[in-house]
N, C-alpha and C positions, 0 to 999 in steps of 0.2 A: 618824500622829496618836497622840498618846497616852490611853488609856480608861483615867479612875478608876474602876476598880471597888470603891472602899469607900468608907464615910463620911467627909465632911472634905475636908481643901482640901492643896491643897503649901503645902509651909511654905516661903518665901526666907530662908533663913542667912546671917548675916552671914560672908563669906568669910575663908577663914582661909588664911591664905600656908604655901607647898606643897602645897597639894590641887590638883586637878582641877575644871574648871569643872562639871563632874556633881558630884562632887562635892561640894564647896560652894555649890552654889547651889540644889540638887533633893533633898528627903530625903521621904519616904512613911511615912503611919503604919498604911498596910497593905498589900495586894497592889495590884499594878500589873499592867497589859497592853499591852502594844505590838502595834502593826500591822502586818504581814509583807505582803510579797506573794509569788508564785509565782514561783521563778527558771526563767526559762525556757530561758538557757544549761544549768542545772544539768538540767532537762528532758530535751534532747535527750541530754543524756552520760549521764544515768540509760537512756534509752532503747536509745543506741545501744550499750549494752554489753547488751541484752538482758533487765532488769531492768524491773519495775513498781513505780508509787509510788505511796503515796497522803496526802491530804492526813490530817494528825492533827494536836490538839495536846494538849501534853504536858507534865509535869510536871518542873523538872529535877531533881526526887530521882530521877527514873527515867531520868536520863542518867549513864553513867558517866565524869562529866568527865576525872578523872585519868588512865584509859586511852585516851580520845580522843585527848588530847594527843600521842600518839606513835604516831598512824596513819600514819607516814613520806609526810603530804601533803608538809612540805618539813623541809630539815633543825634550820630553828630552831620550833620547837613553837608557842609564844607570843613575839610583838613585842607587849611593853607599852606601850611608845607608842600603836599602832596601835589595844589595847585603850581607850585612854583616849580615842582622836580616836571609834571609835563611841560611844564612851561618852554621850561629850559629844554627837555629832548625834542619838543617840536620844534621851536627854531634852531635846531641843528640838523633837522629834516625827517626825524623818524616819523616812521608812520603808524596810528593809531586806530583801532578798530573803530567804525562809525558808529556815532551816536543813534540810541534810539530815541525815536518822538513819537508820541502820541497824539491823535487830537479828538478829545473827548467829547463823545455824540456829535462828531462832524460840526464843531463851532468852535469859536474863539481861537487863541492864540495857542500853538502846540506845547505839549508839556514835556519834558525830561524823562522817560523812564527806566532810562541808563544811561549815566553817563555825563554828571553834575561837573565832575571836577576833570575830564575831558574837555569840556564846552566852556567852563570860564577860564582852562590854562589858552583854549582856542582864540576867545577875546582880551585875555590878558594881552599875546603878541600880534593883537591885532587884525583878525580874522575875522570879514564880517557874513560871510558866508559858512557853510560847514555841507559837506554829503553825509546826510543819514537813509537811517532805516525807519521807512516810517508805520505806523498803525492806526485804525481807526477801530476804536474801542468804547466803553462805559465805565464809568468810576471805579466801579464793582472787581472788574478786569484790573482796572490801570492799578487800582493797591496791591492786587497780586502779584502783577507783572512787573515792579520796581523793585520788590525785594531781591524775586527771584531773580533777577537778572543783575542784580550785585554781589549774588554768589559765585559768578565767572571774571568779571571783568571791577577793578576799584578794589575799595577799602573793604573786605568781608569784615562782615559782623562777628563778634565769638558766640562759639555754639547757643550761649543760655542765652542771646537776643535771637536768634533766630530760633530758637523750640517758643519763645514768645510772641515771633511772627508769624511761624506755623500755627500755633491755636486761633490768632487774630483771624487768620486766614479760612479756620476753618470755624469759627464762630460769623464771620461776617459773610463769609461768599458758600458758603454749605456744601464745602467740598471735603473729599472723606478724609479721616486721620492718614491714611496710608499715600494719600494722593502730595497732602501738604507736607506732611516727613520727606517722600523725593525730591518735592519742590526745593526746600530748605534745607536740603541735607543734615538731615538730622536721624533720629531713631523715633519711630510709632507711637511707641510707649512713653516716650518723654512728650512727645506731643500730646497721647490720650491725657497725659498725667495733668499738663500747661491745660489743657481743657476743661478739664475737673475742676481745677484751682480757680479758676475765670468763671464757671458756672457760679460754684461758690460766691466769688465776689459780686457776681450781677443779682444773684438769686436775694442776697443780702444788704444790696443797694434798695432794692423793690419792695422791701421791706421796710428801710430807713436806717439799716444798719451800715455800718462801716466797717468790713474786713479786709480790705487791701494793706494792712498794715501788721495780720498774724502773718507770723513765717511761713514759708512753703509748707514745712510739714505739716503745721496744723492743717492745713487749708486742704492738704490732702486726706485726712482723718475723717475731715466733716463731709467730705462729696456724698460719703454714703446718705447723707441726710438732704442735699442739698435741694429737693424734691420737696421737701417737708416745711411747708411755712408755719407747723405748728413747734416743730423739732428745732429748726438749723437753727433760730436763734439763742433758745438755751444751747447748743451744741457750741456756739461760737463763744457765749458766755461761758463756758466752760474752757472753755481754751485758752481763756486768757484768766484761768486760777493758775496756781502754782502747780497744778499735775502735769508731769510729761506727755508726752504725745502716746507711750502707749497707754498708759491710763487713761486718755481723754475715749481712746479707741476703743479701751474693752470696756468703760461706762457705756458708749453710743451703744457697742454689737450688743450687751447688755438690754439696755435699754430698748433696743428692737426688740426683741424677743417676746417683750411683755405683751399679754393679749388684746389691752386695750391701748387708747391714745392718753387716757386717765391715768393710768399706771407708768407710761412712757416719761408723761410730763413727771408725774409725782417725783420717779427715780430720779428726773435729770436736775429734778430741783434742788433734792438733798444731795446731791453729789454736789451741786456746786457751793450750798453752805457748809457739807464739811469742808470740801475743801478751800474756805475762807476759814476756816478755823484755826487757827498757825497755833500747834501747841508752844509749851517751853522752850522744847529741844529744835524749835524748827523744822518738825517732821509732820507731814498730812499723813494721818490714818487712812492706807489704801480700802481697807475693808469695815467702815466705821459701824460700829454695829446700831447706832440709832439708824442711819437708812438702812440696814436690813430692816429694823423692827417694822419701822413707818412703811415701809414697800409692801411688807405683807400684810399689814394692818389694810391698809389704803385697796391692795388688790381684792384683799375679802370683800372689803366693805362694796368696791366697786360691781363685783361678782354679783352680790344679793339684789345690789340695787336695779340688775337689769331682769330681774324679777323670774331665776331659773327655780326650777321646782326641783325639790331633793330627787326626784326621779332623773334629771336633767344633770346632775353632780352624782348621782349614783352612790346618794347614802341613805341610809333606811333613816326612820323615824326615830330611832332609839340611837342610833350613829348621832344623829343631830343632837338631841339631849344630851349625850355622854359630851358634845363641841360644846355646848353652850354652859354647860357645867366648869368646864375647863378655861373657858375663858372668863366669867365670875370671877373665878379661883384666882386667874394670873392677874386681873383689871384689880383687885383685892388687894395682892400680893406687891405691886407695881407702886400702890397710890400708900402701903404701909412701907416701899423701901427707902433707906435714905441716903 
């Protein structure tokens, strides 16, 4: 319901085309109040983040609108449309679940953390008070608690912005995958997954690379590596050849396996000049047989060089003669083929 609190009456204007039915049809010649009630979704998400509220009402010179707007609850700030449809059900006197406010580390001017386009259809028809819910919080909290609480009340986000709020969420405030999947309703595994892909990109920022711009898939291929400041770079340069995503995959599993970091690189190197190699047919040879050559070539040599004793490889003296024989033969055979 809506309470006159000043002398006088509404005035009905004769409407004028292009307005809003607030608009043009409801104007006040002095303060207004409208009727809230207690959001009780908004409640349990204030609670279950470990937060207490209380009820206040409040001025909104003491809300600081313009930085509400960009609490990252969702990526479009204000739907004015949206603004206009409350607009219009509040001065007709519905009543709408109170706003929450924050006020970060106990200073300044309170912030929005539910409830953007509530509060300006509020000042749209001239409201200059409002009853809220209020909180006393830190930054850390307030990004958690604006998303989450536009998953009850307003514009929800669709699923793939919120599995990318959930990782936000649990990259920045080190709360667990399962914790921020309920938050955001969403699924674990699509969170774990958004988390993996975000490591990636930070891991390869840190490095001077730029990978926010491979596909999801890649970027889930490489997490395996994304530990590796000597690996994820080739691994990203690989990604962006012409091989699909499962070959970029069974190069890296590949490529792990090899015993040293020598031999890692070496593999990941010739995987990526074959496949810059674009034959005729426009076809990359998945199995190029110069990186077999060069992988085994590169392993021996790297073997010998860490100085193991035939005893340590477990071949006799006469074993080794009979190798060294053999490769003459092929290093021979190799430098006469054409």
């Amino acid at each position: 319901m809506i309470q006159k609190n000043f002398p006088g009456e509404i005035r009905i204007e004769k409407p004028s085309a292009g307005l809003t039915a607030c608009e043009r049809v409801f104007s006040w010649s002095g303060d207004m109040r409208l009727e809230w009630e207690t959001d009780e979704n908004a409640m349990r998400t204030i609670q279950r983040t470990g937060l207490k509220w209380s009820p206040k009402t409040v001025s909104v010179t003491e809300i600081d609108v313009k930085t509400s707007r960009h609490n990252h609850a969702r990526k479009q700030a204000i739907i004015e449309t949206n603004v206009d449809d409350y607009a219009d059900s509040m001065s007709q006197g519905d009543i709408f679940p109170k706003i929450v406010l924050a006020r970060i580390d106990g200073a300044g001017k309170f912030l929005v953390a539910g409830g953007n386009h509530r509060l300006a259809a509020a000042i749209k028809i001239g409201a200059t008070e409002i009853d809220a819910m209020v909180v006393e919080c830190d930054h850390a909290m307030f990004s958690l608690l604006c998303p989450a609480l536009n998953l009850y009340v307003g514009q929800r986000e669709d699923r793939s912005v919120r599995v990318l709020q959930a990782a936000d969420a649990v990259a920045r405030l080190g709360i667990s995958h399962k914790q921020a999947a309920k938050e955001y309703k969403v699924p674990v595994s699509s969170v774990s997954t958004a988390v993996g892909e975000a490591k990636v990109i930070i891991s390869a920022a840190r490095l001077g690379i730029k990978a926010d711009t491979l596909p999801s898939s890649y970027l889930r291929v490489i997490t395996s590596v994304e530990s590796d400041a000597t690996l994820l770079p080739l691994a990203i340069e690989l990604a962006r050849t012409k091989l699909n995503t499962e070959e970029v995959r069974a190069v890296i599993s590949e490529a792990r396996k090899l015993p040293t970091e020598a031999d890692r690189v070496a593999m990941l190197n010739e995987k990526i000049q074959d496949a810059k190699r674009i034959t005729l047919s426009g076809r990359i040879p998945t199995q190029p047989t110069r990186s077999k050559v060069m992988r085994c070539v590169t392993t021996l040599e790297n073997t010998i060089a860490t100085g193991v004793t035939l005893s340590n490889l477990q071949i006799t003296p006469g074993e080794a003669a009979e190798i060294a024989v053999k490769l003459r033969k092929m290093a021979a055979n190799l430098m006469a083929a054409k």
